[in-house]
C-alpha positions as CSV (number, residue, x, y, z in Angstrom):
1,X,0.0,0.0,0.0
2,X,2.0,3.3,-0.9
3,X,0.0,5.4,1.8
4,X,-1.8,5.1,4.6
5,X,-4.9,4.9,2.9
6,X,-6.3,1.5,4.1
7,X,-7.7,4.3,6.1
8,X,-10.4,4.5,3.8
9,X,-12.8,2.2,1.9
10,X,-15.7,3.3,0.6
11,X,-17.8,-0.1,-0.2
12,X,-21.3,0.8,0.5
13,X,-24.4,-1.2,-0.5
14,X,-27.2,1.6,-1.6
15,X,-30.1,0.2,-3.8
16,X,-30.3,2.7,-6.8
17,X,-31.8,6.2,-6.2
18,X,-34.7,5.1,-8.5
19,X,-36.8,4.0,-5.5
20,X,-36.6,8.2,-3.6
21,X,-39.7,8.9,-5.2
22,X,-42.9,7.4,-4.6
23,X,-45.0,5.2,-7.2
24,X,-46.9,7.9,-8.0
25,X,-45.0,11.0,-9.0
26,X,-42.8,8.8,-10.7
27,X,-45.2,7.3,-13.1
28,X,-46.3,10.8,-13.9
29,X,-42.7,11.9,-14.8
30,X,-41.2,9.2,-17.1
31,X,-43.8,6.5,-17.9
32,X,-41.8,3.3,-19.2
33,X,-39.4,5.4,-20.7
34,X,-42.0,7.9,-22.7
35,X,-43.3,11.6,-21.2
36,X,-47.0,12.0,-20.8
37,X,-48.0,15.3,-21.1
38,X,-52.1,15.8,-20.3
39,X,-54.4,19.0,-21.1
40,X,-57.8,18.6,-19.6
41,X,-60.5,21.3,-20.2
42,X,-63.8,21.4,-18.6
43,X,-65.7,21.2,-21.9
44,X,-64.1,18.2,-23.5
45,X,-60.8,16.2,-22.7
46,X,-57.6,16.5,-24.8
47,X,-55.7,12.9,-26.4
48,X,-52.8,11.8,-23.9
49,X,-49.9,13.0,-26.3
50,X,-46.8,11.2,-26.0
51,X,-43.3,12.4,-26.3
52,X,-40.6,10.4,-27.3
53,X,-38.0,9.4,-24.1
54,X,-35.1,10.7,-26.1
55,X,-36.3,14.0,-27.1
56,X,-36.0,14.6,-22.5
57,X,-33.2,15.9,-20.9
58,X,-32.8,12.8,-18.6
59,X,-30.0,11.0,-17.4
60,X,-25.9,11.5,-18.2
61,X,-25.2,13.3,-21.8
62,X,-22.4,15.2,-23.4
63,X,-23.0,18.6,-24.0
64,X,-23.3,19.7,-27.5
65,X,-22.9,16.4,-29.2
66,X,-19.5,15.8,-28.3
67,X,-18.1,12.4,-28.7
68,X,-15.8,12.9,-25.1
69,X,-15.0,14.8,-22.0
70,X,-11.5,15.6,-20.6
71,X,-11.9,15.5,-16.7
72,X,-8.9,16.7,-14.8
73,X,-8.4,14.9,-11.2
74,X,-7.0,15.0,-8.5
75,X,-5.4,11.6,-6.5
76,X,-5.2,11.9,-2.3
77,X,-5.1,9.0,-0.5
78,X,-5.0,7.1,-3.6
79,X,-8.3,8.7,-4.2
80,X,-10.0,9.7,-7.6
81,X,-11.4,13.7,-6.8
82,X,-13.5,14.7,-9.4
83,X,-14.7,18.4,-9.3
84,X,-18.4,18.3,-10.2
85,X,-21.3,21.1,-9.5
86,X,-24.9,20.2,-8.4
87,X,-27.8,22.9,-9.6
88,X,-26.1,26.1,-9.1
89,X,-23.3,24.9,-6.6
90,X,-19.7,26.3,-6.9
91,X,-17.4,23.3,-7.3
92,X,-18.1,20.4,-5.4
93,X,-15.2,17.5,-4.3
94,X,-16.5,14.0,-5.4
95,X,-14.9,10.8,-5.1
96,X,-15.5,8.5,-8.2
97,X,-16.3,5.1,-6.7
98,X,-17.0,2.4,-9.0
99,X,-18.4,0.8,-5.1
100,X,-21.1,2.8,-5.2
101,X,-24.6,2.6,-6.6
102,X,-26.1,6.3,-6.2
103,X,-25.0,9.6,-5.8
104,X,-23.9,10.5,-2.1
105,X,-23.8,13.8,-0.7
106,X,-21.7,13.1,2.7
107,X,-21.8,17.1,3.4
108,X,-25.1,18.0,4.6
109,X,-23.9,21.9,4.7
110,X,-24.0,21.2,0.8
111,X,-27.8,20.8,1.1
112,X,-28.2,23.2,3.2
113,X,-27.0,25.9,1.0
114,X,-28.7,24.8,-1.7
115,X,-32.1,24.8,0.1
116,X,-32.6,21.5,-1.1
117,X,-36.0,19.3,0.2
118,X,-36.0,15.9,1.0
119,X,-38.5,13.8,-0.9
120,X,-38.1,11.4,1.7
121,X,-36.0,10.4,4.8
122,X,-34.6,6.8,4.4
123,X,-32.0,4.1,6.7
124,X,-28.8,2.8,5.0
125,X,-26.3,0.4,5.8
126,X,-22.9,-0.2,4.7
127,X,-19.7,-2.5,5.9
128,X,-18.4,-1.3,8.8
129,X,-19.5,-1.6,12.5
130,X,-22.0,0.4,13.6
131,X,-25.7,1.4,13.1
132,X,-27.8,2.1,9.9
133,X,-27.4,5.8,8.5
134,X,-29.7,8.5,8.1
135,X,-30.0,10.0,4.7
136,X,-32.5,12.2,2.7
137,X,-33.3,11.6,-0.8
138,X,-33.4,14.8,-2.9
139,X,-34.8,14.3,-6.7
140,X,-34.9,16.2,-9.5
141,X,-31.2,17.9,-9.7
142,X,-28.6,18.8,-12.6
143,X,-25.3,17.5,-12.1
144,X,-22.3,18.8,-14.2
145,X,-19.0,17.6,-14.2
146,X,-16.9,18.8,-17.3
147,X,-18.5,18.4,-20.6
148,X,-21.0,16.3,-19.2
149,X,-24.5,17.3,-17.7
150,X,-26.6,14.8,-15.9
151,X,-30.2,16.0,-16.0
152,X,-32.9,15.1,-13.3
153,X,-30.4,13.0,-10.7
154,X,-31.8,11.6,-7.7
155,X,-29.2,12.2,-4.5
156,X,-28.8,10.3,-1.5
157,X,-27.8,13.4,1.3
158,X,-26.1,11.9,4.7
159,X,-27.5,13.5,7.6
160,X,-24.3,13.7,9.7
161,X,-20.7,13.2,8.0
162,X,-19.8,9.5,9.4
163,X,-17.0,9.1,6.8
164,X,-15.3,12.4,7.5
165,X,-13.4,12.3,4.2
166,X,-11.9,15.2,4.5
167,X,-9.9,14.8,8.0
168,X,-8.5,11.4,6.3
169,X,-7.9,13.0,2.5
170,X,-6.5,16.6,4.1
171,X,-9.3,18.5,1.2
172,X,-12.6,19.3,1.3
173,X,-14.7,16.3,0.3
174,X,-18.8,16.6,-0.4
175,X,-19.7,13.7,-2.6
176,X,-19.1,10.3,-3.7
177,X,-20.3,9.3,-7.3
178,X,-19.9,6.0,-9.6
179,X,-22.5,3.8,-11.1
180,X,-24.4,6.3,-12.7
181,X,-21.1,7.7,-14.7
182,X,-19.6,4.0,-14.9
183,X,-23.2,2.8,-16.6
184,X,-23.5,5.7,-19.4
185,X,-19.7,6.0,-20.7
186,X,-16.8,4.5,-21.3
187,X,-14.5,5.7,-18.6
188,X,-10.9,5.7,-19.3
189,X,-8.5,6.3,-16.4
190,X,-5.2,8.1,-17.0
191,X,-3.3,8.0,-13.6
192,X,0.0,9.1,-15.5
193,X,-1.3,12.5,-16.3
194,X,-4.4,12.5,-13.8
195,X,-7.3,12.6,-16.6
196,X,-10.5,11.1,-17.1
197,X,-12.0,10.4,-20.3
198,X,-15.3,9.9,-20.4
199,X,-17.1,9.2,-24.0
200,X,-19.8,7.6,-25.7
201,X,-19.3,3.9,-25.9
202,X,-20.1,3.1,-29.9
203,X,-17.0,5.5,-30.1
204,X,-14.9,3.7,-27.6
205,X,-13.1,1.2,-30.0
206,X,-10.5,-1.2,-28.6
207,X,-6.8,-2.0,-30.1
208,X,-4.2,-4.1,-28.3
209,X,-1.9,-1.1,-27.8
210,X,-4.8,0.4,-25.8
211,X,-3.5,-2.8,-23.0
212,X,-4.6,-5.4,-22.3
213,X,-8.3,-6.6,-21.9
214,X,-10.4,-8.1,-19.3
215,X,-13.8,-9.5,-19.2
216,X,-15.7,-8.1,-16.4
217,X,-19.4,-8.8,-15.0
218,X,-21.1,-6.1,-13.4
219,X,-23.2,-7.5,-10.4
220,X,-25.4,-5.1,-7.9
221,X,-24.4,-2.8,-10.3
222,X,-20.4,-2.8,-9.6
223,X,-17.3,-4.5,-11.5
224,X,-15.8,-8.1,-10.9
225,X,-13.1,-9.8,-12.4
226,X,-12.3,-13.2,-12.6
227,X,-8.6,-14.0,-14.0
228,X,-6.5,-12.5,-10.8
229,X,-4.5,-15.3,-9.1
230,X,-2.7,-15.1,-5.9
231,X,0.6,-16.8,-5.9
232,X,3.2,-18.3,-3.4
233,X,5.9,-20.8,-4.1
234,X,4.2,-23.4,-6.6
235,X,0.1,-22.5,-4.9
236,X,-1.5,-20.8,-6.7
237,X,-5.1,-19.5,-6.0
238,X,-7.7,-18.0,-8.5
239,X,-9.9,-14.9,-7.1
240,X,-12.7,-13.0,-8.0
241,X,-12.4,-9.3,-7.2
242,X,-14.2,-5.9,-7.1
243,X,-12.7,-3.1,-9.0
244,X,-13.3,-1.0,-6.6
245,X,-11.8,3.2,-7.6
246,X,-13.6,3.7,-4.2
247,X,-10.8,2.1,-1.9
248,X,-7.5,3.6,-1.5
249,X,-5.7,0.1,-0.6
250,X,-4.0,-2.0,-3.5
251,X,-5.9,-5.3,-2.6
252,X,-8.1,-6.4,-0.1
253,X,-8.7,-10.3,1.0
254,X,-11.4,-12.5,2.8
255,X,-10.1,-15.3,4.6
256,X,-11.3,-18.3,3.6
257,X,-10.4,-21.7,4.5
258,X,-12.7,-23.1,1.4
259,X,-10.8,-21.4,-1.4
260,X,-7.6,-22.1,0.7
261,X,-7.1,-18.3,1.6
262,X,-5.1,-17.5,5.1
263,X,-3.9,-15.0,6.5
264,X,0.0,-14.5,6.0
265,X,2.4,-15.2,8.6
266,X,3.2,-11.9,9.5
267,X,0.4,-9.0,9.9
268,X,-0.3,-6.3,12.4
269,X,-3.8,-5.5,13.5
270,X,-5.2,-2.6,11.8
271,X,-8.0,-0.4,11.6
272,X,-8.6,-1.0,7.6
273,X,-10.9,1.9,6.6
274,X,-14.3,3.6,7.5
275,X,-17.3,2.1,5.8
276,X,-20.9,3.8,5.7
277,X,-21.4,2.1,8.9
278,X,-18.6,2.6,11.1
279,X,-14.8,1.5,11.5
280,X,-13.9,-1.5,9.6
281,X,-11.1,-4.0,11.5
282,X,-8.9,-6.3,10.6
283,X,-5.0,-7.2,9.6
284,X,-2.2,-5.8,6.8
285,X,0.2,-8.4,5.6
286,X,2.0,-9.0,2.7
287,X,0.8,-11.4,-0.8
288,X,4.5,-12.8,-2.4
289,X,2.6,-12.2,-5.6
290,X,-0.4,-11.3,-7.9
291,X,-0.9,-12.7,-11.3
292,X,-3.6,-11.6,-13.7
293,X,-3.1,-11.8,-17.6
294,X,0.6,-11.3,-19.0
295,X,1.3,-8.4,-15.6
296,X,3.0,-9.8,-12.3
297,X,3.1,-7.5,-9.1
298,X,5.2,-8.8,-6.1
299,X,5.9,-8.4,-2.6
300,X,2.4,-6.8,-2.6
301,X,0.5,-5.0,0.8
302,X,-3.3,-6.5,1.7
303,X,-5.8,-6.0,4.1
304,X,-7.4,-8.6,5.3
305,X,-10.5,-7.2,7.2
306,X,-12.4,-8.8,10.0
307,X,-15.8,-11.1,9.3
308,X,-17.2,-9.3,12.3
309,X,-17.1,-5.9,10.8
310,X,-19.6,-6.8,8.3
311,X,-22.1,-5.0,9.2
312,X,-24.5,-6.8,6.7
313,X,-25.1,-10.2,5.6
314,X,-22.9,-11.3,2.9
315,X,-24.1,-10.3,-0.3
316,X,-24.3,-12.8,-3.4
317,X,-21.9,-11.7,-5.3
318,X,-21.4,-14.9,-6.4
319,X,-18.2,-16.1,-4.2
320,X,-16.6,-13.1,-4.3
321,X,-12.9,-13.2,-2.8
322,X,-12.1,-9.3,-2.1
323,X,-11.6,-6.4,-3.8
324,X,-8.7,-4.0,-5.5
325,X,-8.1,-0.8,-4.8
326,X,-6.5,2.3,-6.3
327,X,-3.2,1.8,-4.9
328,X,-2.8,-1.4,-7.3
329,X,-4.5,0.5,-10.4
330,X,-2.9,3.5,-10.1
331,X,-0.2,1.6,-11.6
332,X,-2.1,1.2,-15.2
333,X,-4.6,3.5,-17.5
334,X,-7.5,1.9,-17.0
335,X,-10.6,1.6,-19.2
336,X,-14.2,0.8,-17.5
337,X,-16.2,-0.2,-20.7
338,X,-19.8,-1.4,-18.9
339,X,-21.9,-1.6,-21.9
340,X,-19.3,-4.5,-23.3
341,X,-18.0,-5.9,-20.2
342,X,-14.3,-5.7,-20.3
343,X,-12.0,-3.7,-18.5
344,X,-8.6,-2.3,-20.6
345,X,-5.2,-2.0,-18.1
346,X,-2.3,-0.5,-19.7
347,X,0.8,-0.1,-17.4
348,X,2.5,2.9,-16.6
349,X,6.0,1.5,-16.5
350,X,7.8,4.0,-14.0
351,X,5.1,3.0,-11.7
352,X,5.0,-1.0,-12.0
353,X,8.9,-0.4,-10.6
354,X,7.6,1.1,-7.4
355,X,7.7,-1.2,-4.3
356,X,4.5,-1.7,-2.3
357,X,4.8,-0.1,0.8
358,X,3.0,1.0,4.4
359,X,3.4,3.6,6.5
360,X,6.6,3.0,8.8
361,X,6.0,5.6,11.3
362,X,3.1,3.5,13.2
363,X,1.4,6.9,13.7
364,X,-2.2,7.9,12.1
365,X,-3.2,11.1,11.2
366,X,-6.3,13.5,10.8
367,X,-6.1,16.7,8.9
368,X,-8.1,19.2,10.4
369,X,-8.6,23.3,10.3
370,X,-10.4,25.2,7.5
371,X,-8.1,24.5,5.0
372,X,-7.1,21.0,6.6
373,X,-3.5,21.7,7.2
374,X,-3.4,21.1,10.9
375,X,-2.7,17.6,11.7
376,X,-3.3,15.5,15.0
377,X,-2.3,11.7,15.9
378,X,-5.0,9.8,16.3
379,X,-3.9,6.8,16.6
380,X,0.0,4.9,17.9
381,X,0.6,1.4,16.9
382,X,2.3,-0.5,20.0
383,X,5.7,-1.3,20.2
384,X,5.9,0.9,16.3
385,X,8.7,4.1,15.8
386,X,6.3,6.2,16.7
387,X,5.5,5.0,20.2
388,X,9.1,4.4,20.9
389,X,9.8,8.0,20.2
390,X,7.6,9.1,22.9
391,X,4.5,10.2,20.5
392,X,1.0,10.0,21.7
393,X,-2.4,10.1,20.2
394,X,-3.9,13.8,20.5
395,X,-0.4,15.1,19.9
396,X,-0.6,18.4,17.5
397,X,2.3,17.8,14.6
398,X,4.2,20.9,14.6
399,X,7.2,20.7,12.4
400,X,8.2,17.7,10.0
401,X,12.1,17.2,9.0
402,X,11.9,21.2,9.9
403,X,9.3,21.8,7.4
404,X,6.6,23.9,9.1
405,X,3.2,21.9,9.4
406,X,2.0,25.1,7.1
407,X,4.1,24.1,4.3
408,X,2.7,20.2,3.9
409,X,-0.3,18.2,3.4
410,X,-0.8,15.1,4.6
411,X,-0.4,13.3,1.4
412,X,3.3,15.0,2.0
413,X,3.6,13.8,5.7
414,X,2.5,9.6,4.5
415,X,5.2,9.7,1.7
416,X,7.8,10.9,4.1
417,X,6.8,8.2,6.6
418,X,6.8,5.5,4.0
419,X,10.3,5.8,2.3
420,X,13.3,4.1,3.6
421,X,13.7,2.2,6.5
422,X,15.5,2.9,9.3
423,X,15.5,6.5,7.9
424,X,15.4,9.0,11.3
425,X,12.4,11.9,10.9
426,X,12.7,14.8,13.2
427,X,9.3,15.3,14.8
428,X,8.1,18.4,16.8
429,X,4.6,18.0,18.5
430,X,2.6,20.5,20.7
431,X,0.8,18.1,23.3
432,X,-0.9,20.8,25.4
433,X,1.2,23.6,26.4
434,X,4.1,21.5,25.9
435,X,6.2,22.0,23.1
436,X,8.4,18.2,22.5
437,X,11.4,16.8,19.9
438,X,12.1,13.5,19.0
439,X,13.2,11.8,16.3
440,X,11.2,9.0,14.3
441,X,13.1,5.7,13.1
442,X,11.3,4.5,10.6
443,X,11.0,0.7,10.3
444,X,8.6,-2.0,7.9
445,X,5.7,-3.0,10.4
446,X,5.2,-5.6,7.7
């Protein structure tokens, strides 16, 4: 994992944002597909005239009959940060999450500002442990996001902020989108140059210089793919996976003693991510290697989360075995072609080179302030660098290497604390009114 970013994994189960409105209103708005429009007049009835579905604005569609969109990102916590707008909102922070199945507003202030009303109030569960979530559905909105407008969206607003983004990402984050983007286009991936090309997919054509291809399936409307095998020695072990853009981790595992997965010999205990339901527990070790098609990765960091932070029963996604994350794709351009069911992975070469790595500090952060440059420990491994340097969780990081806390982000801060071993990092820290120095030896908890 190159960062810290087990920290967050955003797998949520949401049933499609279809079901905010009631029986009712929707049948009068789009009646299988086709607009009813009805005059009625005292002295004698008008015909029921019908409009053709395609003559609506409805649904995802590039402006001015473009054939693609350019969509510049930005990648934190091995995070895809879309800037999109919602009815007349400045720009908004979205994470695209191929996880999820409607549009999420995590930032209720969003709402607010925007006066939006709630259709309806409704309860939903995610992995994680914890209890069910309180959300509003909002319908009826205009999305835009580059050259792309999405007309009448239904949202899904959180009520309180349980996945506090932003402290883990160190930006303002309001939003979460996938599915409905993933469904519409073909979505090509450019982590070497941090684009996102979104275009129709009759103009989508694949060529073997493009990279490889995949066949996926899409169930409960996400991405799995069958041909990744895990190997060690002469075992080797086939896996279904999620592509999931939503996690920041490079792969994700389920134990399981019927498909002859363990856990490996060494891990740590780890607090994995933050689901829609709460904190989600478990282990980090290492794989000795991934094999999928013709591309190799080695030496490669997993989570391994706990059964018991399933917070909902297991969902048939036919044997599933875990899921990969952005840490592991950020390594290839990567084309999402739904409609056809493959994915394309192209490797970016200076990146397939880089070692897989954790953070070697042992110390957690959250980014905090209004502009999310103030950074606390939350949390100390036992027994890690950071604890035998004295550090404890609620200390205020003051200066880095003698870089003022000012001058960094926290993306900064994790790739300082994840390159080179036994590397010293000078550390100040304000823990009350006490102002204290030590020095961080970094070393691999795994």
């Amino acid at each position: 994992m190159k960062l810290a970013w087990h920290k967050i994994l955003l797998f949520s189960t949401l049933p499609l944002a279809g079901y905010c409105q009631d029986s009712t209103s929707y049948a009068e708005q789009n009646n299988g597909g086709v607009r009813v429009s009805t005059y009625v007049r005292s002295e004698r009835p008008k015909k029921i005239k019908l409009k053709p579905a395609f003559e609506e604005n409805f649904g995802f569609q590039l402006v001015k009959k473009r054939k693609n969109s350019i969509i510049p990102f930005e990648l934190h916590a091995n995070l895809i940060i879309v800037p999109i707008r919602i009815n007349n909102s400045d720009t908004l922070r979205f994470i695209l999450d191929t996880g999820v199945s409607s549009i999420i507003v995590t930032d209720s202030k969003v709402a607010e500002k925007q006066r939006m009303i709630y259709s309806r109030n409704v309860k939903i569960a995610g992995v994680g442990v914890g209890n069910d979530l309180e959300a509003g559905i909002v319908i009826d909105n205009t999305i835009k996001m580059g050259e792309v407008i999405g007309y009448r969206q239904n949202i899904v607003v959180l009520k309180n902020d349980i996945l506090k983004l932003s402290e883990f990402v160190g930006k303002p984050i309001h939003g979460i989108i996938g599915y409905d983007l993933f469904n519409r286009f073909a979505v090509t991936i450019d982590f070497a140059v941090n684009q996102i090309i979104l275009e129709n997919p009759e103009h989508y054509k694949y060529k073997p210089s493009k990279g490889q291809r995949f066949p996926i399936t899409i169930e409960e409307n996400k991405p799995f793919l069958d041909v990744v095998e895990l190997v060690n020695g002469d075992q080797t072990v086939p896996i279904k996976v999620l592509l999931d853009t939503g996690a920041g981790h490079a792969i994700s595992i389920e134990v399981n003693k019927k498909f002859n997965i363990q856990l490996p010999p060494k891990v740590v205990k780890a607090q994995l991510g933050r689901g829609l339901s709460g904190i989600i527990n478990g282990n980090l070790g290492r794989l000795p290697k991934i094999k999928f098609g013709r591309y190799e990765l080695n030496n490669v960091v997993a989570s391994f989360p706990d059964s018991s932070s399933y917070h909902l029963k297991p969902i048939n996604f036919s044997e599933r075995q875990g899921n990969i994350g952005c840490e592991f794709l950020r390594r290839f351009k990567v084309t999402f072609n739904y409609r056809d069911k493959y994915v394309v992975l192209k490797p970016i070469n200076r990146r397939m080179k880089e070692p897989f790595e954790h953070n070697m500090s042992g110390m957690e952060l959250l980014a905090s302030g209004s502009d999310y440059h103030e950074f606390l420990i939350e949390r100390i491994i036992e027994d890690s660098p950071a604890y035998l340097a004295g550090l404890q969780q609620g200390d205020r990081v003051i200066f880095i290497n003698n870089k003022s806390y000012k001058d960094l982000s926290i993306t900064d801060i994790y790739k300082i604390f994840q390159k080179g071993e036994g590397k010293p990092i000078n550390v100040v820290v304000k823990r009350g009114q006490e102002v204290i120095f030590t020095t961080v030896n970094l070393k691999r908890l795994i």
